[in-house]
N, C-alpha and C positions, 0 to 999 in steps of 0.2 A: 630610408632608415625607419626604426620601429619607432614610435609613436610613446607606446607604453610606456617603453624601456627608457627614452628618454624621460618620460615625466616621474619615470622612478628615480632616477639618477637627479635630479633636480630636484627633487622631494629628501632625498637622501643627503645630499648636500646641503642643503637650509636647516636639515635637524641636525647637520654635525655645527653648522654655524649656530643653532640657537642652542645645543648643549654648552658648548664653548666658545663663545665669541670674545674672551680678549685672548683665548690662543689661536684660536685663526687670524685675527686682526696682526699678532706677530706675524705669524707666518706669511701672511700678504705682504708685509713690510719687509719681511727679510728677502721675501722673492723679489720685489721693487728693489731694495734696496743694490740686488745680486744681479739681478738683469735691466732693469733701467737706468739707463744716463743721462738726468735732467737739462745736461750741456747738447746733445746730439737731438733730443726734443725741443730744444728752445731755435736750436738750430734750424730741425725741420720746421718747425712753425713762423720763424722769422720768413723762411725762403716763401713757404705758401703765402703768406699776409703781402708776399714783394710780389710775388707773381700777379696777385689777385688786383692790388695794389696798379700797377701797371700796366695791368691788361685796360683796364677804363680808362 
């Protein structure tokens, strides 16, 4: 992958966030809100902590 091209694009995305940071902050939360399901995460995390848990 190009190098540059990446630090442009990550240069470019911090200035949309520092122009507008409580309209990005929505839009992160609406994405969260649209694809994460805090039930299916607590879920995965339980089952890791049991594995982990039980492996010693």
């Amino acid at each position: 992958f190009d190098l540059n091209d990446l630090a442009q694009k990550i240069t470019d995305v911090s200035n949309e966030v520092f122009d507008d940071r409580e309209g990005v902050a929505i839009k992160c939360r609406n994405l969260a809100e649209k694809y994460f399901d805090i039930n299916l995460e607590a879920q995965q995390i339980v089952k890791v902590l049991r594995d982990v848990v039980s492996s010693q």
